[in-house]
N, C-alpha and C positions, 0 to 999 in steps of 0.2 A: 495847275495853271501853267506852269515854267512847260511842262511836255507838250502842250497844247499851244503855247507859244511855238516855240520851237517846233512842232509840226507844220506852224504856219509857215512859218519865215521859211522853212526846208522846202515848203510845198509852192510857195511864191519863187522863191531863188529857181527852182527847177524848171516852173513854168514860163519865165522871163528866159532863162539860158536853151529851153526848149525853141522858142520860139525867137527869141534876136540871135542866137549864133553867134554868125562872127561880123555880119553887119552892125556899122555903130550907127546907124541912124535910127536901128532897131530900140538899139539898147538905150539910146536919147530917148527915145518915145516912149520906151516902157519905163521910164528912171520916172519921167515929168504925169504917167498916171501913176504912178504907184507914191510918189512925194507928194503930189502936191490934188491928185482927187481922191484915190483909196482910202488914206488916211479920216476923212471928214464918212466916209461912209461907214467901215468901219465903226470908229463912234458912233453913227446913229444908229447904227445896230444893234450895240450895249447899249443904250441909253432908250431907245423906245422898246424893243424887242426882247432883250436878255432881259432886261432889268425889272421890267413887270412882270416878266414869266415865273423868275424863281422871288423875286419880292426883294432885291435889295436893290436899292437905289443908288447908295453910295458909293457900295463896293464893285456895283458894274459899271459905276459911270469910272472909277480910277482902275478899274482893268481895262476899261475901254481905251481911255488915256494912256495907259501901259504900251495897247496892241498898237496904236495910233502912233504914238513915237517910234515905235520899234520899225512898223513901216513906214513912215516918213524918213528913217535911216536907213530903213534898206534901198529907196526910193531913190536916194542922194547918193548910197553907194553904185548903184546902176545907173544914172547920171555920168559919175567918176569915171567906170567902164566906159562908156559911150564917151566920151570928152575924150579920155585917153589912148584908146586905142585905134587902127589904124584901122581904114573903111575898104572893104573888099570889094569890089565890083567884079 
């Protein structure tokens, strides 16, 4: 699970810096989906989809929980970026 995490988060971070650069209005926009809607989707994902496929309930709903925080922090670190750095025009 930790590799599959970390593919994510690897796979998100690249796609975010693929795409905002060095504009920060990018980098706001992609901080505020990725904190504050990815996260709830995510979940629903483990919890209707994983979680009846291989049959455990519990333990997809707190890896869900797991991936869920993990992107709501990466979400708030991409916020930070955009907040802090300087906008190129």
């Amino acid at each position: 699970m930790i590799f599959v995490l970390a593919g994510y988060i690897a796979l998100l971070i690249f796609s975010v810096k693929a795409f905002a650069g060095k504009q920060a209005h990018r980098w706001i926009h992609s901080g505020y989906i990725t904190a504050f809607l990815l996260p709830f989707l995510v979940m629903a994902v483990f919890l209707r989809i994983i979680g009846p496929f291989v049959g455990s309930g519990i333990g997809a709903s707190a890896v869900g929980m797991a991936f869920a925080l993990v992107t709501l922090i990466t979400g708030l670190g991409f916020l930070y970026i955009g907040y802090t750095s300087k906008s190129t025009h």
